[in-house]
N, C-alpha and C positions, 0 to 999 in steps of 0.2 A: 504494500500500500504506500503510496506517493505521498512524504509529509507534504503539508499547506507551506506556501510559499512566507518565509519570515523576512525582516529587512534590520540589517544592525542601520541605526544612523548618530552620527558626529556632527557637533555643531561647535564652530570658534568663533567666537565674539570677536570681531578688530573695532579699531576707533572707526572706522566708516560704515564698513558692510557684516555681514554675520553671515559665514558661509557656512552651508548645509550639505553632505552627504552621505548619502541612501546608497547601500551594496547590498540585494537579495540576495537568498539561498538559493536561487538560479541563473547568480552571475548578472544579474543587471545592476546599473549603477546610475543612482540619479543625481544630479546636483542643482543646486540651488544658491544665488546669492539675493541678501533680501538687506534693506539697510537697517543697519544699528538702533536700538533706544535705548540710548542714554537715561534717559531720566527712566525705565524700568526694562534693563537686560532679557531679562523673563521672555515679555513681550517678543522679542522679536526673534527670541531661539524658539519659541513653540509657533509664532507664527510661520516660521522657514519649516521647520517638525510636518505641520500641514503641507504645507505647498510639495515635499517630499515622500511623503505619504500619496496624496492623488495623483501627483507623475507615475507612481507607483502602481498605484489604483490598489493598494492593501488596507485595512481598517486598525484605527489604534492597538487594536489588541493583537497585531501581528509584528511587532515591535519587539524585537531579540534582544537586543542591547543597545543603552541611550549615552555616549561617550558623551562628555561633554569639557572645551579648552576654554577658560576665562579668566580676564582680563580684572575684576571684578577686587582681588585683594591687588593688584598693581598699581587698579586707578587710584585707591582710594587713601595710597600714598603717596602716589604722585600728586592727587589732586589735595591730599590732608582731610582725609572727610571719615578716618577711622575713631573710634571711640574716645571717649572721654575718660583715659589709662592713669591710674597710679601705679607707684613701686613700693614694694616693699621690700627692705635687702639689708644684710647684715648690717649694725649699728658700727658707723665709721663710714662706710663705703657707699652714703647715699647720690654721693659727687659721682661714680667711677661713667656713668652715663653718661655727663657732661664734659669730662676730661677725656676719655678718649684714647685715641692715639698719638703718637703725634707725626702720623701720615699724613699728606697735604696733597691734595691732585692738582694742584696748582705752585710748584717750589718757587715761584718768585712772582705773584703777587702779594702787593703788600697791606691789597687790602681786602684779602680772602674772607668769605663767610665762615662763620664755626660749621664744621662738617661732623658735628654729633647731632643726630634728632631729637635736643631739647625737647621739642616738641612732644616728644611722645610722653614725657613725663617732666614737666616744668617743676623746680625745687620746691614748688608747695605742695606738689603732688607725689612729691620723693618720701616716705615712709623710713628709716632705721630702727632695728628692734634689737635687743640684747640675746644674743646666740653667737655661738663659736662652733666650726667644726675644724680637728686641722687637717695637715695636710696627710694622715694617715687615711683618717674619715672617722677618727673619734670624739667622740662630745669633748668637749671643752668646757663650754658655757652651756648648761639647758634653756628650751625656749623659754622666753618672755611669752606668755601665751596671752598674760591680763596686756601687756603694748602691742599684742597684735589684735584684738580684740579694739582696744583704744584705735589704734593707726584706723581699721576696718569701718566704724563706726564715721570718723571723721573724714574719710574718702567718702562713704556712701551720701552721709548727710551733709555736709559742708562744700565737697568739690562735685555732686553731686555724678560721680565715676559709674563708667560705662562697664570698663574692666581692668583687672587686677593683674598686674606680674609682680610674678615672686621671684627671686636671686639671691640667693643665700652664698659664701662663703665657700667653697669644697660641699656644695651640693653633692653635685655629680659625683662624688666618692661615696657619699653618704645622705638619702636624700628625705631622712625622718623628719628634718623640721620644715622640710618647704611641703612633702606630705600635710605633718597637722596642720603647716597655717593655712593649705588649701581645704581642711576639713572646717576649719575655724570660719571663715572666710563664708563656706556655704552655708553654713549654719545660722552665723548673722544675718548675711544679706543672699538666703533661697533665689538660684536663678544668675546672680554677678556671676559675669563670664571671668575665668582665671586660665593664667597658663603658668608654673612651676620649670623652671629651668631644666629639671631633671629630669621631667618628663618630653623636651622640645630641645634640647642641644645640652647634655651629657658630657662635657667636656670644656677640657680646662681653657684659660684666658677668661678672666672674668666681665672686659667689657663685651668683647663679642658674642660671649652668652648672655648676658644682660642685653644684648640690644635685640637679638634674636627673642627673646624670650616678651620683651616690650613690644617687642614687632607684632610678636603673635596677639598678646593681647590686643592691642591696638586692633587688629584685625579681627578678632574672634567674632564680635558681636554682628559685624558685618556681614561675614563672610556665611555664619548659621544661618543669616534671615536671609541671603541670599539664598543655599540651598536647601533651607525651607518651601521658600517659597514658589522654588522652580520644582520640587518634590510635588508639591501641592498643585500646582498647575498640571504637572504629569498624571497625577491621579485625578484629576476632573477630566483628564481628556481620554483617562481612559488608558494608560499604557503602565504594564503592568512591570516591564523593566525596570528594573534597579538605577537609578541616576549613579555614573562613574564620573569619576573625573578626572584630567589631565594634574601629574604634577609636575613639580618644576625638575626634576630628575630627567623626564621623558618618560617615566612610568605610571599607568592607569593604578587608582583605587577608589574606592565604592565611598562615597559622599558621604556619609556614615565614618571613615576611616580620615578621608579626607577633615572635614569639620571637627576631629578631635589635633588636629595641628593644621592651620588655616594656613599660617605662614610657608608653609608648603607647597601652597597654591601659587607663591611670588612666581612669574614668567613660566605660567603655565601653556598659556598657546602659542608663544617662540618656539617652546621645547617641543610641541609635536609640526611645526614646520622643519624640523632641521632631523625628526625620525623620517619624515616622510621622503624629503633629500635624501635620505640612506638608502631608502627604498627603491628610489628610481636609481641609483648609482648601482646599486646591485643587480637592476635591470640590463645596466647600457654598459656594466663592466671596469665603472669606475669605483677605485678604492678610495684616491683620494678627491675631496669635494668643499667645494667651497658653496652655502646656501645664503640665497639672499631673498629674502621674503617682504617683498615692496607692498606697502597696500596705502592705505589712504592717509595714515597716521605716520608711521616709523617704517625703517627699514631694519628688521631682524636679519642679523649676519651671523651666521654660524658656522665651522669646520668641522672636517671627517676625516679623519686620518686612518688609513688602512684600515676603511670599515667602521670603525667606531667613530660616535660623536667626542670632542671634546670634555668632558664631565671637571668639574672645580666643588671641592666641598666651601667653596668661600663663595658667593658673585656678589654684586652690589647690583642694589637698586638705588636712582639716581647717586649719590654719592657714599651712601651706605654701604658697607660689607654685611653684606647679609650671612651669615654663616650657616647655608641648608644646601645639600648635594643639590648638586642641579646642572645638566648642559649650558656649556659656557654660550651666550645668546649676547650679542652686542645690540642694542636697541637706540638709534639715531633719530633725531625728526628730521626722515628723508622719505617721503610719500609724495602720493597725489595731489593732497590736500595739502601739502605743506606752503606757507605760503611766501609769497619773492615782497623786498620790501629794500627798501633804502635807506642807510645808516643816517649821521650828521652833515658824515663827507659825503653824501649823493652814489655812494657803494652798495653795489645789487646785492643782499642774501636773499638766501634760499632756506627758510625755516629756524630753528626747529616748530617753532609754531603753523597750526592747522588747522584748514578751516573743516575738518571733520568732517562727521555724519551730517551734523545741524552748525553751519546752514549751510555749508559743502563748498567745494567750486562755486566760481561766478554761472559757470557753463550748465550746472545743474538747475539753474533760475530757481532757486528757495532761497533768495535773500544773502546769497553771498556777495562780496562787495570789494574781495582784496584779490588781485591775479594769485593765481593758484599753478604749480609744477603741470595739472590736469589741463589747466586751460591753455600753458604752452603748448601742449599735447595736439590738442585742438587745430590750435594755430599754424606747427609744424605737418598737420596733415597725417600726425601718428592713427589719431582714433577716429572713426566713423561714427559724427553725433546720430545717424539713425540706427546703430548697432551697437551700442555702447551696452554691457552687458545684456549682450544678446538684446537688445531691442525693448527692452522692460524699464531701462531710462533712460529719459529721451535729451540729447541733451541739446543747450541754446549756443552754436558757434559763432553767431553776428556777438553774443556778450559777452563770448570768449577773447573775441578779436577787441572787443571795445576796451575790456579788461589791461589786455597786455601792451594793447595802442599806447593808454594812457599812461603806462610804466615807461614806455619806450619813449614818449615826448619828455618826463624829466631824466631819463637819461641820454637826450640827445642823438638816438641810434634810431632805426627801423623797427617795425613791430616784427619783423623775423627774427633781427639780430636781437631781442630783447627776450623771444622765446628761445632760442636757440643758448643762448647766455643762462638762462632758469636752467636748462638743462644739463647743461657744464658745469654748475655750479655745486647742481646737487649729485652728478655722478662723480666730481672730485670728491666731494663730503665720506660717501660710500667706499670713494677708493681710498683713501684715509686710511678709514676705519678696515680694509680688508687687511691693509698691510698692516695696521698694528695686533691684528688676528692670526697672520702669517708670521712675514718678515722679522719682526720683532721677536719673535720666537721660533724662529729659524728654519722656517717653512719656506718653499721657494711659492709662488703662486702658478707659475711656468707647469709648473709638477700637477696641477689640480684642474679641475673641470670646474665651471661654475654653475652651478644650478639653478634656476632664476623662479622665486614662484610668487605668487598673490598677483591682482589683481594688472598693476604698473609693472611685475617684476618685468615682460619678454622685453617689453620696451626702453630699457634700459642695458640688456643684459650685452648688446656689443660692444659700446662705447665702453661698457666699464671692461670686458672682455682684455679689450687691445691696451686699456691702461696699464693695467696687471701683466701683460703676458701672456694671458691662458688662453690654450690652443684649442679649447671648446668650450660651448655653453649648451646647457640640456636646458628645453625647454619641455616640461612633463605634458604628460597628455591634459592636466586638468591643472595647470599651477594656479587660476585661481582661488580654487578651495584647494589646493593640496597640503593645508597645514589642518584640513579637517579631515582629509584622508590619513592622515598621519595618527590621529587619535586612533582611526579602526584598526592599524598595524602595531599598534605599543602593545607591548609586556605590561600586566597587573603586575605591581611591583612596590616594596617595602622597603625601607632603610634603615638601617639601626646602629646608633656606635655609641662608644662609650671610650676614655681616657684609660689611658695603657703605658704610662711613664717610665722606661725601663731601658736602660743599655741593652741593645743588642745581643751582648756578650755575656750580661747577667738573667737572662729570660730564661727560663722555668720552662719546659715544654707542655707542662700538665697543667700550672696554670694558663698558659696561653689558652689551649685545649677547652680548660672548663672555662675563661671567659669569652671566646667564641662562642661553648655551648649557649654560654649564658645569652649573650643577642640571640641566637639561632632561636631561643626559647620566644621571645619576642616577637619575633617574624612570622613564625608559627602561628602564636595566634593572630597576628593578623589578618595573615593570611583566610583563617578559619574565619575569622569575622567577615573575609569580604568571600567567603561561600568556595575556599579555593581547596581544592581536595587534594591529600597529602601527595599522592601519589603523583601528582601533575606540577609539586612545586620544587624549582632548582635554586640552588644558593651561592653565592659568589661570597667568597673572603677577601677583606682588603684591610693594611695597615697602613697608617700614616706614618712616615717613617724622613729622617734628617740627620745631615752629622750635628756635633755635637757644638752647642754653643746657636745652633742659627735660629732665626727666628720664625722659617716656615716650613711647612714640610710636602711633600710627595705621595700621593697615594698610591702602594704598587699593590699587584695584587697577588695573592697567595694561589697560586696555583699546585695541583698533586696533594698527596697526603700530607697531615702536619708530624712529619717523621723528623728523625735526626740530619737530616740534610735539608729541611725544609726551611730552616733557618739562614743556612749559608746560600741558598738560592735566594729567600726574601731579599738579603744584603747585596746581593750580584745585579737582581734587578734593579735596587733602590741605585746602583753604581752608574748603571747603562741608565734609569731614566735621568740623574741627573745629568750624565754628558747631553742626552737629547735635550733635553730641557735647558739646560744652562750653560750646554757646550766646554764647561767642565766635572771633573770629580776628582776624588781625593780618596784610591781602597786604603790609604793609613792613616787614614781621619776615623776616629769612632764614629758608629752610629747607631742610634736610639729610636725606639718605639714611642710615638706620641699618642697617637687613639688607632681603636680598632672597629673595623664595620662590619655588618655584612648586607646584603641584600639577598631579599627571599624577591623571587618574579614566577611567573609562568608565562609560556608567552601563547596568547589568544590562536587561532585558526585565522588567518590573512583570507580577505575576499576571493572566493573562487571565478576571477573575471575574464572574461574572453578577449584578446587582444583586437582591435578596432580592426575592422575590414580596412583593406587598401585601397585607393582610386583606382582610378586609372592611370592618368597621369595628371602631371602640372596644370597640362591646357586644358582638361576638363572642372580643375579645381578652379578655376580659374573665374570671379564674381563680375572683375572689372579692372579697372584702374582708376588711378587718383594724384593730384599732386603734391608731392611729398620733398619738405625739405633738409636738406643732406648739408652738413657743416664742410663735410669732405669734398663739395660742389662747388660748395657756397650759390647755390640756387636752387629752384624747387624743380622734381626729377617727374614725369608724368609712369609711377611705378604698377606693375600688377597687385593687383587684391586677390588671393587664395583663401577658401574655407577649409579649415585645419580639416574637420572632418572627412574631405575629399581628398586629400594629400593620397601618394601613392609611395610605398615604404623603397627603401634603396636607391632612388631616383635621385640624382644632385641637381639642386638648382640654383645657379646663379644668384646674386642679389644687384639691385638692391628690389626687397620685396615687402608688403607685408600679407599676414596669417593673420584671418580674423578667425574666432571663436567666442562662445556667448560669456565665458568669464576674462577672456583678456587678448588684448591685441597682441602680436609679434613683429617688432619690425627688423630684417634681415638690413644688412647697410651696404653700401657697395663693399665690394671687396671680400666679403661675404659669400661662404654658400652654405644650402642648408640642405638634409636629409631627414628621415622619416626612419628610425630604426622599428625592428620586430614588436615590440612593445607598446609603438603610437608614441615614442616620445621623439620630438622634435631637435636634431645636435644640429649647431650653429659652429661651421667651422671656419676659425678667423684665417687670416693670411696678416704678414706682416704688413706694416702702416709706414713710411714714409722712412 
């Protein structure tokens, strides 16, 4: 008997559009881009949920699985609109929040912002209570229970606090007293969101668990009524799936798993665009890759080195270290929407500000009012205002041109040479930033394929191409949702570590042994929480490890048994990744054990999808022509219009061209050709420039 046909669907929230896609158990795939609500995210993920469902023509209740990549804990510290936080933290150390590092991302100006997030807990809202643990993890001082009871009371009633972090002293060795104060805490005030260090970053330096831990709270309260309320939506419509969700790792867990560490969620739909990169790279045979994910807001840049994504137990958001595994994800305001604007001196930038979902582009006619990177687009002849995602918006080019006119009368120039300048401007920005993702870390770009996705990415993807080097760009069959497709290909996956202080050379094999076990015990359930059966879950070991005296470390990983030579391999690796990493090492320098992790995953069944029929050829794909203008001409080229759809695979075609399809343009540049490999993804192969 033939089961009923089911459909997993992925939904990612960007600052413009919210991309949706539908993969059924018979190999169809639907997609959908639908715009953004800001003012209630919900809305516009269940609204795309429908429109992907009747492409489908299946009913709520055939709904497999509901991934879901959001934006939602990023904005809300970008934008500062996370809870109303105090601290509560050992008596002495209420400053350690505001003091900081004394790292500076800026080493010579001189008149730098404070780069600690005061904010999240301003000194009236900073708490000290009498407790001591040291640095074995034994008591010292027993808790003040009546000053945390005190402190709890005047947070609640006085600073009138959203939620609570707790940061105690050598917690994470020992974690009894941030336990009761969190029992303390419920008991007063039923319902205050708390997050306890010990239970959200386990490991030593005590600002950056302090700030992780304030993070979370900060975000808790948010982050719950968020997947509350999208839980609840799902259940009126009827879909009986479990809400997953994207973390910042690149690994799926269940909302439920999710909402008990919110902060988790920082750069969750970067991290399934740069799985999804992997994915087509495994398709077209490239190991190493370089992803850039353009949409209307920012450009997500990410690397793949022999297969794997980059991973960092540190990243920052805006200027914070945030301290939670996660794919290292570079997020620029280099989009669509970003908009072009003139300094004091009469000097052209290019964002990072956007005119977003609301009120968008000039060229979208909803009240936007500043030229916009989309409306150069316009201008240069890149997009098709009657095709512009697929035809579903419509867009105005007379107030594109009006737009960018009026830019170009105070800078003196043409209205081409004024769009043409928007777009140089912002693919230097991008090229920047690739190289300090590369280069800077000794990566050649020459070596790497670029893979260009979202909405803006194909448009962009040659210029920056021939900047860097790189002797290809993959354009995916679907790059504008393919940071949703990325959601349905991730591993369910867990993380867990804990502080491991120990020379190399004085480790214990037995207690390594049982404190491994000891995470592994952890992961386990979680895994069990998010419905995952034993048999189906695999485990990675990894230690942080450094010579002695430095101040950061390396995560290598433990591979083979934890036997008597398992030790002298951890060291050999930690040897070889420093030369790659830092292009030196030192085997006569000791080195020490800082924290240990592991990660419990399984990984999901990948869509069963039939690879796209092939054209025939070019001249049947072929819509039309149009006049498009080329920097490399310096005039505008009357070039062919192709529907990606009809492309014919192995065929080389010349450029300059472009490939419409309903989530993004591609434009080929002269000097350029392009192919169609087995898979429907689109390779752009450069030729050198000049």
């Amino acid at each position: 008997m033939e089961m009923p046909e089911e459909v997993s669907i992925a939904i990612d929230v960007g600052g413009t559009f919210t991309d949706v896609v539908g993969a059924t158990t018979q190999g169809r795939l639907h997609l959908v881009k639908v715009p953004t609500t800001p003012a209630d995210p919900a809305q516009g993920v269940i609204g795309g949920m429908r429109r992907v469902l009747a492409m489908a023509g299946l009913n709520n209740d055939r709904v497999a699985r509901f991934i879901h990549g959001t934006t939602v804990a990023t904005n809300a510290v970008v934008e500062r609109k996370g809870a109303c936080t105090g601290l509560i933290t050992t008596e002495g150390f209420e400053d350690v929040l505001a003091i900081g590092r004394q790292k500076r991302s800026e080493l010579y100006n001189l008149f730098i912002e404070p780069e600690t997030p005061v904010v999240l807990a301003p000194r009236r809202r900073r708490y000290g209570v009498r407790e001591r643990i040291d640095s074995r993890g034994s008591v010292l001082i027993p808790l003040d229970e009546a000053a945390v009871r005190a402190a709890v009371r005047e947070l609640h009633e006085v600073h009138k606090v959203g939620a609570i972090a707790v940061c105690y002293l050598f917690a994470f060795l020992n974690p009894a007293h941030e336990r009761r104060t969190r029992e303390i805490i419920e008991s007063e005030v039923p319902g205050l969101a708390v997050s306890i260090s010990s239970a959200i970053d386990p490991t030593f330096r005590e600002y950056e668990r302090t700030l992780v831990t304030a993070f979370d709270a900060y975000l808790r309260p948010k982050v719950s009524s968020y997947i509350r309320s999208l839980e609840n939506e799902l259940e009126r419509e009827g879909v009986a799936a479990k809400l997953e969700v994207m973390q910042s790792r690149g690994g799926i867990a269940s909302a439920a798993s999710a909402s008990e560490r919110p902060v988790s969620l920082l750069r969750s739909g970067p991290a399934a665009g740069v799985i999804a990169a992997q994915l087509v790279g495994e398709m077209c045979g490239e190991k190493n890759l370089i992803s850039n994910d353009i949409g209307g807001t920012t450009a997500d840049i990410g690397v793949i080195v022999e297969g794997k994504p980059l991973t960092s137990t540190e990243g920052r958001v805006m200027k914070y270290p945030i301290r939670i595994p996660m794919i290292e994800v570079s997020s620029i305001g280099a989009g669509g929407g970003s908009i072009a604007w003139l300094d004091g001196a009469g000097s052209l930038h290019v964002g990072p500000q956007s005119a977003g979902a609301v009120p968008g582009p000039v060229c979208y006619g909803a009240g936007g009012a500043e030229p916009t990177v989309t409306d150069a687009s316009v201008v240069l002849g890149y997009l098709n205002a009657a095709y512009f995602a697929g035809g579903d918006v419509a867009l105005d080019p007379d107030a594109a041109h009006r737009a960018i006119e009026a830019l170009a009368r105070r800078l003196k120039i043409s209205e081409v040479e004024a769009a043409a300048g928007i777009h140089t401007i912002l693919n230097n920005h991008m090229a920047d930033e690739i190289r300090l993702l590369t280069v800077a870390r000794g990566f050649d770009p020459r070596e790497f394929a670029l893979t260009v996705l979202g909405g803006a990415g194909p448009l962009h993807g040659g210029p920056l191409a021939r900047m860097l080097g790189v002797p290809r760009v993959i354009v995916p069959l679907t790059p504008g949702v393919l940071s949703a497709f990325g959601l349905l290909v991730s591993n369910i996956e867990h993380d867990h570590a804990m502080s491991f202080a120990r020379p190399a050379s004085a480790v214990d094999l037995a207690e390594l042994e049982r404190s491994y076990r000891g995470l592994e015990a952890l992961g386990e359930a979680a895994m069990r929480r998010d419905r995952i059966a034993p048999e189906r879950i695999r485990v990675r070991r990894y230690a942080d490890m450094r010579y002695l005296g430095q101040s950061y470390e390396l995560e290598v990983e433990l591979s083979g048994a934890l036997d008597g030579a398992a030790l002298a391999r951890l060291v050999e690796e930690f040897h070889q990744m420093h030369q790659r990493v830092y292009k030196q090492h030192n085997r006569n320098a000791s080195v020490e054990f800082v924290n240990l992790r592991t990660v419990h995953y399984t990984p999901v069944p990948r869509p069963n999808l039939a690879p796209p029929p092939a054209g025939k050829s070019w001249t049947d794909a072929q819509t039309g022509v149009r006049p498009v203008y080329f920097r490399e001409t310096g005039s505008y080229m009357e070039v062919p219009v192709f529907r990606r759809e009809r492309l014919p695979h192995a065929q080389v075609q010349p450029g300059p061209f472009i490939v419409e399809q309903p989530d993004t343009t591609t434009v080929v540049f002269p000097g350029e050709s392009a192919r169609v490999e087995p898979h429907g993804n689109l390779i752009l192969d450069m030729k050198p420039h000049g």
